[in-house]
C-alpha positions as CSV (number, residue, x, y, z in Angstrom):
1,X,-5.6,14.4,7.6
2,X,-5.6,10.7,7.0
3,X,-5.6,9.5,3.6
4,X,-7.9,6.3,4.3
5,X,-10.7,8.6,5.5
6,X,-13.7,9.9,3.8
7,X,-13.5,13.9,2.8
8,X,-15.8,16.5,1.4
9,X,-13.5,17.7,-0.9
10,X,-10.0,15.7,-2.6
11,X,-7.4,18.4,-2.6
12,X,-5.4,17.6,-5.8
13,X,-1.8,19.0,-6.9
14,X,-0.8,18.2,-10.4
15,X,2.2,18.3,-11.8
16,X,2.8,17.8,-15.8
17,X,5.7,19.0,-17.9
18,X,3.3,19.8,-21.0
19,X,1.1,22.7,-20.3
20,X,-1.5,20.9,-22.3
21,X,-1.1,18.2,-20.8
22,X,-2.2,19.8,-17.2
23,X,-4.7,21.9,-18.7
24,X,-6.4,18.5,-19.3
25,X,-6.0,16.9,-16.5
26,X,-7.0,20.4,-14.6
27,X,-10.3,20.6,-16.9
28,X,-11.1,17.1,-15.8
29,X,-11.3,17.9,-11.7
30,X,-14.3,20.6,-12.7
31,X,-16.7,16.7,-13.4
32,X,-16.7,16.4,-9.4
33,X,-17.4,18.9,-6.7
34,X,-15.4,16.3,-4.2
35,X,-12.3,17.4,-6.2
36,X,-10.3,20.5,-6.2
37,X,-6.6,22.2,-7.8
38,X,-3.9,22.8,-5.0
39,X,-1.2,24.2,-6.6
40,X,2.1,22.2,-6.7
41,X,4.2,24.6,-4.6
42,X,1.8,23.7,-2.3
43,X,1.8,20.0,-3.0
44,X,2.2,18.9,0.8
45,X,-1.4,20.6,1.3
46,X,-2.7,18.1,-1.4
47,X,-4.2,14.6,-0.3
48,X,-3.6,13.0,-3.8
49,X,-0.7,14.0,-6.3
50,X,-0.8,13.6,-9.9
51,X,2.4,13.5,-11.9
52,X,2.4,13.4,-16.0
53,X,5.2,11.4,-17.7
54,X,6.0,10.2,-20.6
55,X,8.5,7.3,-19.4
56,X,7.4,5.7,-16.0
57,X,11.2,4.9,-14.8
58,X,13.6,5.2,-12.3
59,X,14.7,8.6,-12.5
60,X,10.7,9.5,-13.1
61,X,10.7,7.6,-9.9
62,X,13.2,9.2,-8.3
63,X,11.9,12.6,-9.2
64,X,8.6,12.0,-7.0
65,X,11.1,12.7,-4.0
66,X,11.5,16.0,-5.5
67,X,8.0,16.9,-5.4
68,X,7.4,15.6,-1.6
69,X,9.4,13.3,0.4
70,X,6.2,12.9,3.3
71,X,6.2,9.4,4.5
72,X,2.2,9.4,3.6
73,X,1.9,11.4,0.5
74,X,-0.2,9.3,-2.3
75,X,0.7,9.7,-6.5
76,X,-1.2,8.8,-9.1
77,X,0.7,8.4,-12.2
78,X,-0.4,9.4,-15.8
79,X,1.8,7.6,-18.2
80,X,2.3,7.4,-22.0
81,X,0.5,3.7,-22.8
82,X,2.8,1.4,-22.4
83,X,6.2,3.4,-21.4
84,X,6.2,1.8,-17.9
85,X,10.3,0.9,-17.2
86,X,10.2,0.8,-13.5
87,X,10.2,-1.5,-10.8
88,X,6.4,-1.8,-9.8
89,X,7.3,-2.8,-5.9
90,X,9.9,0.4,-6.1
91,X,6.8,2.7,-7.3
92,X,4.7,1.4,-4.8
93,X,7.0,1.8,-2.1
94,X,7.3,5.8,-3.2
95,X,3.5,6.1,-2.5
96,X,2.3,5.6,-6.1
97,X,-1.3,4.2,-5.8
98,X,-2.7,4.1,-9.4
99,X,-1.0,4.2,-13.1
100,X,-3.7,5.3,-15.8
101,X,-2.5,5.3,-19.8
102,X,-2.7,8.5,-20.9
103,X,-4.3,8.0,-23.8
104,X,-7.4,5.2,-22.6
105,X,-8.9,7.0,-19.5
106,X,-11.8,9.0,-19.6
107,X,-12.7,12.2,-17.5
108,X,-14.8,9.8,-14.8
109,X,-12.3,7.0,-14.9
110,X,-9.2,9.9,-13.7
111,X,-12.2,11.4,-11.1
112,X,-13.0,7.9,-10.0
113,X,-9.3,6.7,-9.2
114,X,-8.7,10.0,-7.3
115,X,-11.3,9.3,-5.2
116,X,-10.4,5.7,-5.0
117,X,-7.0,6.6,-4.0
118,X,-7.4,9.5,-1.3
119,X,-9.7,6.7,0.6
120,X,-7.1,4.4,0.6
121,X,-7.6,2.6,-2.7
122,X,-5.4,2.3,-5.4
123,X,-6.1,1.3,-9.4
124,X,-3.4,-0.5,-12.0
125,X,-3.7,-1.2,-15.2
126,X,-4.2,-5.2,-15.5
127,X,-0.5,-5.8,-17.0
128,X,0.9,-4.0,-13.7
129,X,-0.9,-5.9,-11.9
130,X,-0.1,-9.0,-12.6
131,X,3.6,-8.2,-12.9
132,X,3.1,-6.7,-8.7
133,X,1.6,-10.5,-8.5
134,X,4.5,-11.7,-9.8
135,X,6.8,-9.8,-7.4
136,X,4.9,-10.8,-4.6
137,X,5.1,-14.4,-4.9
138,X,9.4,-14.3,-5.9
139,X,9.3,-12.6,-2.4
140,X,6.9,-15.4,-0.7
141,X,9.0,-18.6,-2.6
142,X,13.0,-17.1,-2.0
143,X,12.1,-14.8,0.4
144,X,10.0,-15.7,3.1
145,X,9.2,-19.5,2.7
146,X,12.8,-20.6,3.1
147,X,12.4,-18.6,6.5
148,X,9.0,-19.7,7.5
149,X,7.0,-17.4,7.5
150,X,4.1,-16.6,5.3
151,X,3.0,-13.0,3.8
152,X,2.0,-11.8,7.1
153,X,5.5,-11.9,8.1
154,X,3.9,-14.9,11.0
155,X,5.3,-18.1,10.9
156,X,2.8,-21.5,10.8
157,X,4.2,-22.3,14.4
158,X,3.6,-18.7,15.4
159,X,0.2,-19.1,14.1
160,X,-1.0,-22.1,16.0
161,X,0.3,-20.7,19.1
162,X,-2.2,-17.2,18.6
163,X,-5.0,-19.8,17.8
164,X,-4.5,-22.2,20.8
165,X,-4.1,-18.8,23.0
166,X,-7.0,-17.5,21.5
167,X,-8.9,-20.7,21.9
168,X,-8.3,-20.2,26.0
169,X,-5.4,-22.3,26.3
170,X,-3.2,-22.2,29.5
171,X,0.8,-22.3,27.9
172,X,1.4,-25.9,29.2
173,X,-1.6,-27.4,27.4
174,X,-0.6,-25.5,24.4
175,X,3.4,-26.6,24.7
176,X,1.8,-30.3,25.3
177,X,-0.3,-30.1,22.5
178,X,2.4,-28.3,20.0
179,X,4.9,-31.3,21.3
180,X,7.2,-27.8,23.1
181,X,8.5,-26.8,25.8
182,X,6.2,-24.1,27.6
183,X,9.8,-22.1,27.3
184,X,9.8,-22.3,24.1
185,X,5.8,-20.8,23.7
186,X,6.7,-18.0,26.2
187,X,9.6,-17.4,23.5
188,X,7.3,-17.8,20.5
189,X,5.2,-15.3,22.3
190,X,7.5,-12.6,22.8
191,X,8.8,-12.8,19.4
192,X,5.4,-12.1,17.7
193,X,4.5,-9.5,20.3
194,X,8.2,-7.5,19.8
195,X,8.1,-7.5,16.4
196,X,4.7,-6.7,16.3
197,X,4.7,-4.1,18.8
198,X,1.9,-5.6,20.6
199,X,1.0,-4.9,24.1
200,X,0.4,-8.3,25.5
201,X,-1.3,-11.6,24.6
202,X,-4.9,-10.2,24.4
203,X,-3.7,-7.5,21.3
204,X,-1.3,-10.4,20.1
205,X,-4.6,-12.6,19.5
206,X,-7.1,-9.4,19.0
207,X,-4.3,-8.5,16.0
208,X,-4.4,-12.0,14.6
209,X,-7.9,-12.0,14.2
210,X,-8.4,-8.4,12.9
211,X,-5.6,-9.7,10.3
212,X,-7.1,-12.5,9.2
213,X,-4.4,-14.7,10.4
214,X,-6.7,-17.0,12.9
């Protein structure tokens, strides 16, 4: 099942050290009837994972692996306030989709993020948050703007090209208006639609515009 769709009911596996500490978090699933226990030995049957620490770092990172290395499975971490060590990118990267401070979340706010989460949402605390920000915009100035190419992973030049062909543009007007060869638009082309893995210039500009990119 597909995390990003609606369900009747959340399947949750939680996983805390502290026996109290789950008996909590368990209590808290009975204030919604979309949510209910899977056991962790059974934690690939879940659609959202919880995991208890006390220390969000990178061996609490690393031990998510240990609990279920699917490509799609989604975490939500409960964490001691302020004990977050890791690499926010990393975490998200291992499928974590929301951080709550243990000790500042109600019943409804842990309810509400698990929903969130197992339709594709996600929730961090404001300080995460920005520091992700952060992240993203180092990778935007060293990492992509000294190659050209914006967030989307599209370069500007890559970008007019999808607009002019989107516009109706035969390749020659749009090489003579782009100052190009029409070569070098069939190559600008290709390139997008490779690394893309798009069909053909109608799913090249049908993906552009879905993406927001034109």
């Amino acid at each position: 099942m597909s995390p990003h769709m609606l369900v009747d009911t959340v399947r949750v596996a939680i996983h805390a050290p502290e026996g109290i500490v789950r008996a909590g978090l368990v209590s808290y699933l009975q204030h919604d009837r979309e949510l209910a226990e899977v056991s962790v030995s059974d934690v690939r049957d879940g659609d959202v994972v919880v995991v208890a620490t006390d220390v969000a770092d990178a061996a609490a990172l690393e031990s998510l692996g240990a609990l279920s290395d699917a490509a799609d499975v989604l975490f939500v971490l409960v964490v001691a306030k302020m004990q977050w060590r890791a690499d926010i990118s990393a975490a998200v990267d291992r499928g974590v989709r929301a951080v709550l401070w243990r000790d500042s979340f109600t019943p409804a706010d842990f309810t509400r993020t698990l929903l969130a989460v197992a339709q594709g949402g996600g929730s961090f605390p404001a300080s995460l948050q920005g520091t992700l920000m952060e992240q993203v915009q180092v990778t935007q100035r060293e990492v992509l703007v000294p190659r050209g190419l914006a967030a989307s992973g599209i370069s500007s030049r890559e970008m007019d090209v999808l607009r002019l062909v989107a516009e109706g543009e035969e390749l020659s007007q749009i090489a003579a208006k782009l100052c190009y060869s029409e070569r070098t638009i069939k190559y600008v082309l290709y390139g997008v639609m490779k690394r893309l893995r798009l069909r053909n210039r109608a799913h090249a500009v049908s993906y552009a515009i879905r993406s927001g990119l034109i």
